[in-house]
C-alpha positions as CSV (number, residue, x, y, z in Angstrom):
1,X,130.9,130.0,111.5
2,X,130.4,130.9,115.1
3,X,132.7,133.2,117.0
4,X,134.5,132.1,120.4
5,X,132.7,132.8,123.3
6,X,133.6,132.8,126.6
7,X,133.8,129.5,128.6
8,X,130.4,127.9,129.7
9,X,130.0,126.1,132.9
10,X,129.8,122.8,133.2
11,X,126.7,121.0,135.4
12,X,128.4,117.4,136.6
13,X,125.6,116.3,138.4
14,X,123.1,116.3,135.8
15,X,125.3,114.2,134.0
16,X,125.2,111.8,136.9
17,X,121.7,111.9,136.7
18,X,121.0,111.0,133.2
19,X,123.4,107.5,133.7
20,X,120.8,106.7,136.6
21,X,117.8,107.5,134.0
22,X,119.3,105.3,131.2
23,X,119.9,102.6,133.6
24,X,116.7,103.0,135.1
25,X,115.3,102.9,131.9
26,X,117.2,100.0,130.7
27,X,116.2,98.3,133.7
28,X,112.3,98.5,133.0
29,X,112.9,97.1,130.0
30,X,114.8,94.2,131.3
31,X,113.5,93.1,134.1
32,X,112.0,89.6,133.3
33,X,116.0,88.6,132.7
34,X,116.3,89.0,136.3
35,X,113.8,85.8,137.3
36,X,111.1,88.4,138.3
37,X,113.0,90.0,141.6
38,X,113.0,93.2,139.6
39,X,110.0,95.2,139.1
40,X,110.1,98.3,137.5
41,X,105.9,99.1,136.3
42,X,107.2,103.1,135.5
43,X,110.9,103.1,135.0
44,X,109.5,104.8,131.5
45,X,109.9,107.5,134.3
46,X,113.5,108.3,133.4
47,X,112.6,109.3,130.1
48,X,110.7,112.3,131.7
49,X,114.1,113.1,133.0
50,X,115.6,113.1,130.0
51,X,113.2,115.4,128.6
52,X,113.6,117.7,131.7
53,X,117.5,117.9,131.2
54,X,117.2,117.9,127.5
55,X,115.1,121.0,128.3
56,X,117.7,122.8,130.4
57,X,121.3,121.8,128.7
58,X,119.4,123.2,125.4
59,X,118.4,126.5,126.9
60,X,121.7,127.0,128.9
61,X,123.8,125.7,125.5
62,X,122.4,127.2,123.3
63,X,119.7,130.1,124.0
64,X,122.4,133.3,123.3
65,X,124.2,131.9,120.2
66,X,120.8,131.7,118.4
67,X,119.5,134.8,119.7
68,X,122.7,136.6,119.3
69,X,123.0,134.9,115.3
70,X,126.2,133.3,116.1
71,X,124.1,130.5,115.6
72,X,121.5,130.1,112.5
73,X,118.4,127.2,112.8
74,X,120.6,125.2,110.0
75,X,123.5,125.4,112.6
76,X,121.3,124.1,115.6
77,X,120.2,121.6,112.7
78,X,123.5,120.5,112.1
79,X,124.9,119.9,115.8
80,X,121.8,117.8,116.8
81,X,122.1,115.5,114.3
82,X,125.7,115.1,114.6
83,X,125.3,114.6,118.0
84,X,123.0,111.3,118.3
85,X,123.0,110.2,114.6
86,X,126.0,108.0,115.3
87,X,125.0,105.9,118.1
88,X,121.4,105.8,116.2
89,X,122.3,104.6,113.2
90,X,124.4,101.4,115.2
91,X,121.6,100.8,117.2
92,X,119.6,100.6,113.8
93,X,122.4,98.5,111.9
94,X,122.6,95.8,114.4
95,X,119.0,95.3,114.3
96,X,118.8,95.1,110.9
97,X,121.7,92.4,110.8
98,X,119.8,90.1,113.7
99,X,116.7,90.6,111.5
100,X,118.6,89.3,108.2
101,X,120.5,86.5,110.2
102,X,117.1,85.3,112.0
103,X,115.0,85.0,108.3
104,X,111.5,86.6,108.3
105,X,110.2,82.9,108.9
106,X,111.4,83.9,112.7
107,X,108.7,84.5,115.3
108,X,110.2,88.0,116.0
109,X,109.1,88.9,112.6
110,X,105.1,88.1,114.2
111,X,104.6,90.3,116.5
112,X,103.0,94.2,116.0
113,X,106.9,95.3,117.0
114,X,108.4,94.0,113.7
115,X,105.3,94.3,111.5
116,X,106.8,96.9,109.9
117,X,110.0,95.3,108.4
118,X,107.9,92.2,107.3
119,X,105.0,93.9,105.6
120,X,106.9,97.0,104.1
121,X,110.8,96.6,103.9
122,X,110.9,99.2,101.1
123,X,109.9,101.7,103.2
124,X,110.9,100.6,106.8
125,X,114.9,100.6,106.1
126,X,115.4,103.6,104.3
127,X,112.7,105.3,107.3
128,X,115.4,103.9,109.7
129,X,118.1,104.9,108.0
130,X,116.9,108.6,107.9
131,X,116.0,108.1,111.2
132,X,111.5,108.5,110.1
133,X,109.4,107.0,111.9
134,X,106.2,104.6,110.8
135,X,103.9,105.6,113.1
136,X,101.3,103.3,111.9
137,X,103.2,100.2,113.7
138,X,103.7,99.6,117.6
139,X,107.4,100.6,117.7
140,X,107.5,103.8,115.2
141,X,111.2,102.9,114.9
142,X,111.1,99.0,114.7
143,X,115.0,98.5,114.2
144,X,115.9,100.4,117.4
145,X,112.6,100.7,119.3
146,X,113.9,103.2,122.2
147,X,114.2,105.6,119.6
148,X,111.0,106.8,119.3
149,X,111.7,109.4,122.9
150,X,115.1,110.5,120.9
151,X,112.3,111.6,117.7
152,X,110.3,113.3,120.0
153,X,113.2,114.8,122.0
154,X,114.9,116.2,118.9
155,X,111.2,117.9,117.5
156,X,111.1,119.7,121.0
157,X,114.7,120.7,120.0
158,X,113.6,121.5,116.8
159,X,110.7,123.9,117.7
160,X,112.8,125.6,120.4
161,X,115.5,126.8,118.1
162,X,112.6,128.1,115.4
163,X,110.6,129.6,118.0
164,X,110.5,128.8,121.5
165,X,113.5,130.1,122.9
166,X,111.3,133.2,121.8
167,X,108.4,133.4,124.2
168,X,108.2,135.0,126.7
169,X,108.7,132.7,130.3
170,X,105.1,133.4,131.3
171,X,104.0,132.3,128.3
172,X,106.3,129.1,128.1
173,X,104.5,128.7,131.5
174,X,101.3,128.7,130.6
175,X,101.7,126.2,127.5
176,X,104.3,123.8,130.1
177,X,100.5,123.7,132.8
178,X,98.4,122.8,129.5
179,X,100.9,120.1,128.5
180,X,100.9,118.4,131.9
181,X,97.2,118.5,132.3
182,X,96.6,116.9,128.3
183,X,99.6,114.2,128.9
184,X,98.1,113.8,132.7
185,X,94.3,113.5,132.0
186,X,93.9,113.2,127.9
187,X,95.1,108.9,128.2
188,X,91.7,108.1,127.1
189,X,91.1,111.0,124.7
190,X,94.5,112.0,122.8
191,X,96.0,109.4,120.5
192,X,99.7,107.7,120.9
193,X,101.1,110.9,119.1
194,X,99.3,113.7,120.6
195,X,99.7,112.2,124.3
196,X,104.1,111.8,123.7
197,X,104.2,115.2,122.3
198,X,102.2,116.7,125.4
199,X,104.0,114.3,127.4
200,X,107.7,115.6,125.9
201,X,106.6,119.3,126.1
202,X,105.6,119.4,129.5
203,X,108.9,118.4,130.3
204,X,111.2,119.6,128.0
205,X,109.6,122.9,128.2
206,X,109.9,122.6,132.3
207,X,113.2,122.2,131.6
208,X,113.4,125.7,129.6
209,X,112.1,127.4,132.9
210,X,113.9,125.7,135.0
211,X,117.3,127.0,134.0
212,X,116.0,130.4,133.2
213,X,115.1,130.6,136.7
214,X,118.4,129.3,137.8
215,X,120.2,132.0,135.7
216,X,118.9,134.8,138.2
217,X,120.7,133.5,140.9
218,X,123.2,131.3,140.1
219,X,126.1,132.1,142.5
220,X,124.6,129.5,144.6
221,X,126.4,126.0,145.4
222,X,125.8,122.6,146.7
223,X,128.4,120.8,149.0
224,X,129.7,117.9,147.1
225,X,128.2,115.5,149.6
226,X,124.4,116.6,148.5
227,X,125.5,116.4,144.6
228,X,125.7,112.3,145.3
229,X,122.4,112.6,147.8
230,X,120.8,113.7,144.5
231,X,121.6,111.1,142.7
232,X,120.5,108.7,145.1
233,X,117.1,110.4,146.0
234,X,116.8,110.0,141.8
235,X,117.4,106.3,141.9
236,X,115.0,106.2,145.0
237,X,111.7,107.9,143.1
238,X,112.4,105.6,139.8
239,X,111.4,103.0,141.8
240,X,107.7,103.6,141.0
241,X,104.7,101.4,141.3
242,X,101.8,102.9,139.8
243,X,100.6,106.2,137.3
244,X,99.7,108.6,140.0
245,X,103.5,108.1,141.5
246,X,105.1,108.4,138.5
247,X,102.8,111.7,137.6
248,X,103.9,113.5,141.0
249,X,107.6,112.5,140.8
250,X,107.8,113.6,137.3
251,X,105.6,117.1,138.2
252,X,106.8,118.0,141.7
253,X,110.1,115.2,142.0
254,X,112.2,116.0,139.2
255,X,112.0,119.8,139.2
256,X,113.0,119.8,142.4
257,X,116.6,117.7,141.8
258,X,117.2,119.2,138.7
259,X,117.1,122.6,140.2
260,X,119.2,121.7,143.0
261,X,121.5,119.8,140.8
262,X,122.3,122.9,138.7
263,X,123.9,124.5,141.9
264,X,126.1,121.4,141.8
265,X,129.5,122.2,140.6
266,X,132.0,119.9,142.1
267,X,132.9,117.3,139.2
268,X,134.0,113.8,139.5
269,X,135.0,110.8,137.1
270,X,131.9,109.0,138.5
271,X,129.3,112.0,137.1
272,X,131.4,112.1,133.9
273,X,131.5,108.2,133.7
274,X,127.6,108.4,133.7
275,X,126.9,110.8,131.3
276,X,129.2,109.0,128.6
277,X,127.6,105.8,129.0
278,X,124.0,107.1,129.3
279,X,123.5,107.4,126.2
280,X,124.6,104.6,123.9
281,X,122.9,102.2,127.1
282,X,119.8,103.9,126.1
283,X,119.7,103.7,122.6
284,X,122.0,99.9,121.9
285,X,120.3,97.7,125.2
286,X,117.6,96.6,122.9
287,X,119.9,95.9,119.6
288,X,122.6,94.6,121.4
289,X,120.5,92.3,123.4
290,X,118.9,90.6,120.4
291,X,122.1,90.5,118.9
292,X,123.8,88.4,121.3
293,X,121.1,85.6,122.0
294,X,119.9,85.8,118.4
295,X,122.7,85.7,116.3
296,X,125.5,84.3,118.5
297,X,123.3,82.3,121.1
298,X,125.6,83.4,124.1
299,X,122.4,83.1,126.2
300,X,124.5,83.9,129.5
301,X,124.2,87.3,129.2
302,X,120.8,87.2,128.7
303,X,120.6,87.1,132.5
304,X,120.1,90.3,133.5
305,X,122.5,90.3,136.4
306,X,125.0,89.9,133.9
307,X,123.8,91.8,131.1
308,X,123.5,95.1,132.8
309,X,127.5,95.4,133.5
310,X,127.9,93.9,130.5
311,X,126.0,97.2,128.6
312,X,127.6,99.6,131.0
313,X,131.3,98.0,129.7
314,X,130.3,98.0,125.8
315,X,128.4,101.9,126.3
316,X,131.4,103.4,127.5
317,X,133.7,101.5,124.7
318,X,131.3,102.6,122.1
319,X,131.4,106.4,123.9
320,X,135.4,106.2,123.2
321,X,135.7,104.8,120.5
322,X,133.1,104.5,118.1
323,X,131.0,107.1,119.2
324,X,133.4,110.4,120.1
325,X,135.0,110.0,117.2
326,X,132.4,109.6,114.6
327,X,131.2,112.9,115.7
328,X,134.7,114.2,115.3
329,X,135.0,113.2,112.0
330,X,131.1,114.9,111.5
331,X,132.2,117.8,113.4
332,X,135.4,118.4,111.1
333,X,132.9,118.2,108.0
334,X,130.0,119.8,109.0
335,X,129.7,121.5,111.9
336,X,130.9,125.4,112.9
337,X,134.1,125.8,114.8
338,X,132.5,126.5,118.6
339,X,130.7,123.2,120.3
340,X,129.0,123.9,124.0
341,X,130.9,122.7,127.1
342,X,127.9,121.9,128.4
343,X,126.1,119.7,125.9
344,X,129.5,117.7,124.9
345,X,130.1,117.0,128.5
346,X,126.2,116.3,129.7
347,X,126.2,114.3,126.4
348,X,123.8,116.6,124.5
């Protein structure tokens, strides 16, 4: 069981920020629905900024419980899983329902995204269930296919709690510069694996740095009016068109907002609204999506202009009342007593 601690503060704006990367994200994704007026080649982008703040609200959460011992690895285990298993595991149901409604004789089931539950249903539902992923196929998590960044995500999470958090910041630097050049230069050399795990730990471990550098002087403060500039500047660089943008913004771009959005400290219900919905828009626009036009054949809000509102409505109703509550009930069976202000409110 952990011991109380003393209050941790809360970062608003990156909060606000990860809402514009899901939607960003969901966007990219969608963007045929809207006749063709939205183009959006590297919204992928935004998962680079998920890494990045995964990187700091894990170091700033939970860096002195575990070296302290008021946290244990099976602890760190244990609040991860709690934290996105729920959402997950919808995202992964309602697939698996379109996929039984549909029938396998459905073109869906042809294509290299779905080979995995027509070839090998054995093994691709219990995989999903346990949240493994077949990386043989195109979409290692065919039920839920935006899973695949929360996988990677939670090994970075994993390897920082065994051993990370450890090294020295030098050395975090040094393996954060050889990450960015492999995920930068190593497309044509390093296979689909290799090139999201360089990818993730460039970021994810910039992330790390980033907040240990804030933590040396962080009496600092932004006027409220620069916490929504940041926001807006975010929205602004997600708009990119080719590789070499997306490689600067997410080197040079990123770092830059995150840092200044951690001197941020004026919250607001937008920020907060944001950072509940982020999360479930991610993981459910692909499910829910495939849901509604296969199954119920309410092609309307296939059109993207609809759709999008649509998601942001149905993420923050699954937020209140699907998702904050199954982690209560996890919480109240699993977890230790003390949760991190930060993480529950960012939505880590």
């Amino acid at each position: 069981m952990f011991m109380k601690s003393a209050a941790k503060p809360h970062f608003p704006v990156l909060s606000g920020l990860r809402g514009v990367a899901a939607l960003y994200v969901a966007l990219g994704h969608i963007g045929p629905m809207f006749g063709g007026w939205i183009k959006l080649p590297m919204a992928h982008a935004g998962l680079d900024l998920f890494f990045l703040l995964s990187g700091v609200v894990i170091e700033s959460s939970y860096s002195d419980r575990l070296r302290d011992g008021r946290m244990s690895f099976y602890d760190f285990v244990k609040v991860r899983m709690i934290r996105i298993y729920p959402v997950y595991i919808l995202g992964t149901l309602i697939m698996m329902m379109v996929m039984l409604r549909i029938g396998a004789s459905s073109p869906l089931f042809h294509t290299p995204h779905t080979l995995a539950y027509v070839e090998h249903p054995a093994i691709a539902v219990p995989a999903a269930i346990l949240m493994v992923p077949l990386f043989k196929y195109a979409d290692v998590f065919p039920f839920d296919p935006p899973a695949w960044s929360l996988f990677f995500e939670l090994m970075a999470n994993f390897a920082y709690a065994a051993c990370i958090r450890q090294l020295p910041t030098k050395r975090l630097i040094i393996i954060v510069v050889l990450c960015f050049f492999a995920s930068a230069f190593g497309r044509t050399y390093l296979s689909w694996v290799a090139l999201q795990s360089t990818r993730v730990g460039f970021s994810f471990g910039l992330g790390l740095i980033l907040f240990r550098l804030y933590r040396r002087e962080s009496n600092r403060h932004l006027p409220p009016g620069f916490q929504w500039a940041l926001l807006v500047v975010a929205a602004f660089l997600l708009n990119l068109q080719s590789e070499r943008e997306a490689t600067l913004v997410v080197a040079v771009g990123f770092p830059i907002i995150i840092y200044a959005a951690l001197h941020g400290k004026t919250g607001n219900s937008v920020f907060e609204f944001l950072g509940n919905v982020s999360y479930p828009l991610y993981l459910l626009h692909v499910p829910v999506l495939f849901l509604i036009v296969c199954v119920f054949h309410i092609y309307i809000l296939a059109i993207g202009v609809i759709y999008i509102p649509f998601m942001i409505v149905l993420s923050w109703w699954i937020y209140k009342y699907f998702d904050t509550p199954s982690r209560r009930f996890l919480r109240a069976r699993f977890q230790p007593t003390e949760t991190s202000v930060i993480a529950t409110k960012i939505g880590y």
